[in-house]
C-alpha positions in Angstrom: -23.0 50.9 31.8 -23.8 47.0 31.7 -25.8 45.7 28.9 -26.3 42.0 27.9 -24.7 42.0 25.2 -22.1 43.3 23.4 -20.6 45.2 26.5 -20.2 44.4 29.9 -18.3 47.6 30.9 -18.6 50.8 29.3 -17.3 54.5 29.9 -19.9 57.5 28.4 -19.6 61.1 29.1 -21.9 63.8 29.5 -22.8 67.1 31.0 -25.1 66.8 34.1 -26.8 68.9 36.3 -25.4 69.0 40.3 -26.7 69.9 43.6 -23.5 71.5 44.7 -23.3 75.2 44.6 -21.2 77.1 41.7 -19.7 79.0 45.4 -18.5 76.2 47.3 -14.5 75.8 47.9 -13.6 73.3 45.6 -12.0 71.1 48.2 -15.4 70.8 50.0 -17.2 69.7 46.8 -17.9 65.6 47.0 -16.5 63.6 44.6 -17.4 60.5 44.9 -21.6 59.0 45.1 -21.3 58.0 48.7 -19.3 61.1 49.8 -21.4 64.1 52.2 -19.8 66.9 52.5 -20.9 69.7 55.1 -24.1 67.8 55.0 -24.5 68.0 51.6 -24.9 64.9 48.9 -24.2 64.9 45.4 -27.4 64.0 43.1 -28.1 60.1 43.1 -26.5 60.1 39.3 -26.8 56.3 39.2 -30.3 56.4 40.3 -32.0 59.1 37.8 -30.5 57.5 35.1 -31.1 53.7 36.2 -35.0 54.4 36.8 -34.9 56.1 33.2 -33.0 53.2 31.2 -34.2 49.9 29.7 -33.6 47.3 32.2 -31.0 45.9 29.9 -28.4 48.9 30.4 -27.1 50.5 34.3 -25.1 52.7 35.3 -22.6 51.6 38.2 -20.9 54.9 38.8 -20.0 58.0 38.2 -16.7 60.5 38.6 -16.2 64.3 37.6 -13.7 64.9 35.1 -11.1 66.9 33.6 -12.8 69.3 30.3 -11.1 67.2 27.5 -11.8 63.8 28.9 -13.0 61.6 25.4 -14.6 58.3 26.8 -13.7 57.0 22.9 -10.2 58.6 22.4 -8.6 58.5 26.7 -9.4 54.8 26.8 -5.8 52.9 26.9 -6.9 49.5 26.3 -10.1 47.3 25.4 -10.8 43.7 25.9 -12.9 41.8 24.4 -14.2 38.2 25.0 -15.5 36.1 22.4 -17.2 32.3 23.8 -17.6 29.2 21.5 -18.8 25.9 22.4 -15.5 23.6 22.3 -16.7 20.6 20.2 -14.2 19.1 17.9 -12.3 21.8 17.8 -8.6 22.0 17.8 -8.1 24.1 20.7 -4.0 23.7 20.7 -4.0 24.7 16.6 -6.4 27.7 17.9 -3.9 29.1 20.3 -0.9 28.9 18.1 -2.8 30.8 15.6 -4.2 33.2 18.3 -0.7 34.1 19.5 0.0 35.6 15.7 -2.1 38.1 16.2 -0.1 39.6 19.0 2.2 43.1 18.2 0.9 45.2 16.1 0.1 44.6 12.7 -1.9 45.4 9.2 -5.5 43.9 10.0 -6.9 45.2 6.6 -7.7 41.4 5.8 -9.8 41.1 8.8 -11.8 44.0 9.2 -14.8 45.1 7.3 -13.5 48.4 5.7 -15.0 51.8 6.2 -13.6 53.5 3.5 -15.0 56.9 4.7 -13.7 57.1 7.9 -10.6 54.6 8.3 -7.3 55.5 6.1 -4.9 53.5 7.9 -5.3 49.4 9.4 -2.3 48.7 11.5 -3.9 48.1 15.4 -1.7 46.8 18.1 -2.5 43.8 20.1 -1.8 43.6 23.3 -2.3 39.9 24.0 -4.8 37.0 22.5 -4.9 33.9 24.2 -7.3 31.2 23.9 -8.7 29.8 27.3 -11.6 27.9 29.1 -14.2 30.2 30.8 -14.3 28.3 33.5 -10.9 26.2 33.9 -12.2 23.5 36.1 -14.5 23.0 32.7 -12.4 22.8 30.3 -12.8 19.5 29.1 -15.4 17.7 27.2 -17.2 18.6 23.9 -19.8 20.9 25.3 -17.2 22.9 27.9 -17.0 26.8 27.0 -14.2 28.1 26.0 -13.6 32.0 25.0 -10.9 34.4 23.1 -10.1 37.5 24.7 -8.1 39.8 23.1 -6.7 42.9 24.5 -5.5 45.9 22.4 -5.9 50.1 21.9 -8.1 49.9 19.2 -10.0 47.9 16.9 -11.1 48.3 13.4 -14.7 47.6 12.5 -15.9 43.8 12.9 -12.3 43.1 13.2 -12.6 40.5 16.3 -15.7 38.8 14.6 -13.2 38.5 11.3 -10.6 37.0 13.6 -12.5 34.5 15.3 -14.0 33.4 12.0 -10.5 32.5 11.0 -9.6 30.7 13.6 -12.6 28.8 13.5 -11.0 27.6 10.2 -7.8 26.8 11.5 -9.6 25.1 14.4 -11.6 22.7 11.7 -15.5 24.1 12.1 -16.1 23.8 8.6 -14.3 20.5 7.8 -10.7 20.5 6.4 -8.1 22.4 9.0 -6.5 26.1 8.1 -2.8 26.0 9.0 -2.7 27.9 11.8 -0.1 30.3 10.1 -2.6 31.5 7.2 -3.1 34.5 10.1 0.6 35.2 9.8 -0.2 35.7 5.9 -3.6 37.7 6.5 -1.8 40.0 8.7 0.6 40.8 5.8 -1.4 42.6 2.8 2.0 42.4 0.3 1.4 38.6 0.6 -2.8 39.0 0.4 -3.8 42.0 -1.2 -7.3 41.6 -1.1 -9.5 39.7 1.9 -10.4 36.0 1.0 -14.0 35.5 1.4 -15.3 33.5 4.5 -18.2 34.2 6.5 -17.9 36.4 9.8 -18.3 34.9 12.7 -21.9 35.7 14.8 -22.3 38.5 16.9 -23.9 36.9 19.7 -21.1 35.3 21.7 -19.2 39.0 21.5 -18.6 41.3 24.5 -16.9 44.6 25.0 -15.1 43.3 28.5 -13.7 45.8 29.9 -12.3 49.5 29.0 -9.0 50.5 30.2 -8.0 53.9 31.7 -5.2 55.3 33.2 -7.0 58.0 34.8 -10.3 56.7 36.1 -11.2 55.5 39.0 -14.9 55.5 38.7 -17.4 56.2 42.1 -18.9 52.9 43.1 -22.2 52.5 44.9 -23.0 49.2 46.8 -26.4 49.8 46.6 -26.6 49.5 42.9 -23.9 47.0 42.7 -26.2 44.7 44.5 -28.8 45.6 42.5 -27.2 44.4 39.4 -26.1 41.5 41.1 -30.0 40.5 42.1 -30.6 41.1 38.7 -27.8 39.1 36.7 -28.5 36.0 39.3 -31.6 35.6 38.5 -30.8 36.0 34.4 -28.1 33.3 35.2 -30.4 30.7 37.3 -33.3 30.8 34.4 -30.9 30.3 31.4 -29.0 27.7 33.8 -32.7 26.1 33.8 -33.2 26.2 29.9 -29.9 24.6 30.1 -30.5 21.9 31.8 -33.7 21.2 30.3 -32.0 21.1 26.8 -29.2 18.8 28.5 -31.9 16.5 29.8 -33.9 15.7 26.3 -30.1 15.5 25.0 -29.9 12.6 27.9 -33.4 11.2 26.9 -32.1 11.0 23.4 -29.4 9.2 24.0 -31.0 6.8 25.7 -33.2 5.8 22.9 -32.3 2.2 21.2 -32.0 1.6 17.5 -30.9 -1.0 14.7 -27.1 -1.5 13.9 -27.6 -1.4 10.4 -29.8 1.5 10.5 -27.4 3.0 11.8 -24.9 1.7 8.9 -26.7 3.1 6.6 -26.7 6.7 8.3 -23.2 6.4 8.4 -23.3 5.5 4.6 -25.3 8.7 4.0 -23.5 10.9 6.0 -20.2 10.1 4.3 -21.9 10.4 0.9 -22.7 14.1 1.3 -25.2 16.5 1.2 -27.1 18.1 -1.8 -27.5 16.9 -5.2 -24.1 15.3 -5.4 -24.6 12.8 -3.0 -24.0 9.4 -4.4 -26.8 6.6 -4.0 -26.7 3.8 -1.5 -27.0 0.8 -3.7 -29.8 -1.5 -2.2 -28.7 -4.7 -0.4 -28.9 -7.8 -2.0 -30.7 -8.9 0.9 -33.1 -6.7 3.2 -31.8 -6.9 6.8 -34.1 -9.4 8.8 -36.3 -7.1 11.5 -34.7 -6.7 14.5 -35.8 -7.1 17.7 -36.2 -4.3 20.9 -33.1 -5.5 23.0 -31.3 -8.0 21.0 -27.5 -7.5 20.4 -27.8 -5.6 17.3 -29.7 -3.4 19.1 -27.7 0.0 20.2 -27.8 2.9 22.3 -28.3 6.2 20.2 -25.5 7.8 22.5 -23.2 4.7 21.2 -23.8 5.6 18.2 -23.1 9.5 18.7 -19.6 8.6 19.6 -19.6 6.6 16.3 -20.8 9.6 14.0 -18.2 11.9 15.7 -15.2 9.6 15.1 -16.7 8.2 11.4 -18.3 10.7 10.0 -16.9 13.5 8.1 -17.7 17.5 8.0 -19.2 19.1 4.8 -16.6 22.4 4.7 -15.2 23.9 1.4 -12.9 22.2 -0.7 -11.0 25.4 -1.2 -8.5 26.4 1.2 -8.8 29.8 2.6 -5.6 31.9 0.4 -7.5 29.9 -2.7 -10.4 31.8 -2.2 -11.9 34.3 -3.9 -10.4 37.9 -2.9 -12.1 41.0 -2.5 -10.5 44.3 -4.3 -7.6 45.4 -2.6 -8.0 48.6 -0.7 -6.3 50.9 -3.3 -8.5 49.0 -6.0 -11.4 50.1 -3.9 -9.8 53.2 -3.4 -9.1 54.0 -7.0 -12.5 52.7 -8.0 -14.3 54.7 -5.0 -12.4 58.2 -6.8 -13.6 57.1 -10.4 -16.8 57.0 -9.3 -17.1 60.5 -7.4 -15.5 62.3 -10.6 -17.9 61.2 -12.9 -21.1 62.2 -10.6 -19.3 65.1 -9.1 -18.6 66.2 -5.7 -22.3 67.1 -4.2 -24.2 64.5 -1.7 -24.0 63.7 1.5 -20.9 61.1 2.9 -22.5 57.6 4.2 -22.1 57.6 7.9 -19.9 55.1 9.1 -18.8 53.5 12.9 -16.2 55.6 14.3 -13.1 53.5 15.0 -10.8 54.3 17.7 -7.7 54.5 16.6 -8.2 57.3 14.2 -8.1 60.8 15.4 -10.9 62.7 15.0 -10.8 65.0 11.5 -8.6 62.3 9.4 -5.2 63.3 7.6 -3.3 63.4 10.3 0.4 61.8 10.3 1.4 59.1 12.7 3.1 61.2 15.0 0.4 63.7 15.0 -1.8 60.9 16.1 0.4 59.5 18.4 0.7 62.6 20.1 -3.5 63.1 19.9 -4.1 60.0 21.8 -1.4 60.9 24.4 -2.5 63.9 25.2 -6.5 62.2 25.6 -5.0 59.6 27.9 -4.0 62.1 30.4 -7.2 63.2 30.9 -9.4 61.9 33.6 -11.0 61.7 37.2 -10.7 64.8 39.4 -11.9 62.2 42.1 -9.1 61.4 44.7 
């Protein structure tokens, strides 16, 4: 199924209705959408459901499976892709950082936890590299760059915790994280409870792709060009708004002002926001009016250069580790059980976001897990 946003492949399951008899031989039964068997055609799945959904979600195929497929607990992998404007950013710092997340580790400190439904934190990551979207674009302030980290599971908000950290160690909010403050996250002996920074936005995140071992999924043409129509003409109006934006960016620049206006900016800017900023003493002299086109007249996309070379970020002046902590999970844990025995065991549990690396039920050792999950991933297609 393709929504905008946050998934661009997803797997559901569900029981469905067929046109197939319960009588025929099961090799004569079709499998796949495009398949006719004995003259006989499988309902149009894709169809029925497309003509029923929100234009923002399709379905691009369909196969039979096995009784204890689990589209949540079979999958073997996920990817996910997070884009960011490149900007001053230091992409090399980002990368080394980005590379620490890889093997599997204790994300506790980046995650938001669900103490109802998660007991244990360690996920394994598969890769995480950071990369250009488009590599023949990958320079310049404005080119789009992206995360994409693949793994078996993630914990709740855990990739939007991630890519606000290395958003730090890239220098977003002024001062530069050493990359290896990730290393230390990952390790909750060093940082028992989870600095506070602010999580990244959801908008730029997307559920790439789903991995299976055991799925080849029933394509139709038809619908794939359908979606295609449709995603080309989403891509050529926001290309539009794009370029509109990017033309008054051009028609800004363009515009001319004073030299020592722009002094004084500078002046400001370096002075700080909010109701520390220190005055600008007057001058002892005003600056004489300046002329339209004289030399100390300037080109405001001169003087953008300027501003991004002179003028410094307003970010914390606390370093991440120096910030203040959350409990620890057994604080909250501790605290969570002196709460329930003074009101007593009645009520309802909060619902919670199922995570995927927990096995349904909770309690369960790590082998017993282990051996959960491999007994899900070999379910799948019957198709052939």
């Amino acid at each position: 199924m393709v929504p905008p946003s946050p998934s661009s492949h997803q797997i559901i399951s569900l029981r469905v209705r067929s046109s197939i008899p319960k009588d025929w031989p099961e090799e004569q039964v079709p499998r796949h959408p495009c398949d006719v068997v004995c003259g006989q055609r499988e309902l149009d799945y894709c169809g029925l459901l497309n003509r029923s959904l929100p234009a923002a979600i399709r379905v691009l195929g369909w196969t039979e499976v096995t009784p204890g497929f689990n589209a949540r607990f079979s999958a073997t992998c996920r990817t996910y892709r997070y884009f960011f404007v490149r900007r001053r950013l230091d992409i090399a710092a980002m990368r080394r950082a980005a590379a620490l997340l890889e093997g599997s580790h204790d994300f506790r400190n980046l995650c938001r936890m669900d103490l109802d439904h998660v007991t244990h934190f360690r996920r394994e990551v598969f890769s995480a590299v950071i990369e250009p979207f488009v590599p023949e674009a990958a320079e310049g302030e404005r080119a789009l760059w992206m995360l994409e980290i693949r793994g078996v599971a993630f914990l709740w908000h855990m990739v939007r915790c991630i890519m606000a950290v290395l958003f730090l160690v890239g220098g977003q909010e002024g001062q530069a994280e050493d990359p290896e403050v990730l290393q230390r996250l990952l390790d909750p002996e060093q940082v028992a409870g989870k600095p506070s920074y602010r999580m990244a936005p959801s908008g730029p995140l997307v559920l790439h792709r789903c991995g299976f071992d055991r799925l080849p999924l029933g394509l139709q043409p038809a619908t794939l060009w359908a979606l295609t129509r449709h995603w080309e003409g989403l891509w050529e109006q926001h290309r539009i708004a794009a370029a509109r934006a990017e033309n008054a960016l051009q028609f800004l620049g363009s515009c001319r002002v004073r030299s020592a206006d722009v002094a004084a900016l500078l002046r400001d800017m370096e002075a700080g926001p909010g109701p520390t900023k220190r005055k600008r003493p007057a001058p002892e002299e005003p600056p004489p009016a300046l002329a339209p086109g004289s030399e100390e007249d300037v080109s405001w996309g001169e003087v953008l250069g300027r501003i991004a070379l002179q003028a410094p970020r307003p970010g914390p002046e606390e370093s991440l580790l120096q910030r203040r902590r959350e409990p620890s999970y057994d604080q909250k844990m501790q605290g969570r059980r002196g709460h329930r025995g003074a009101e007593g065991s009645g009520g309802l549990e909060k619902e919670g976001p199922d995570e995927d690396g927990e096995a349904p039920g909770g309690g369960h050792s790590s082998s017993e897990t282990a051996a959960f999950f491999e007994r899900m991933r070999q379910q799948g297609s019957l198709l052939r």
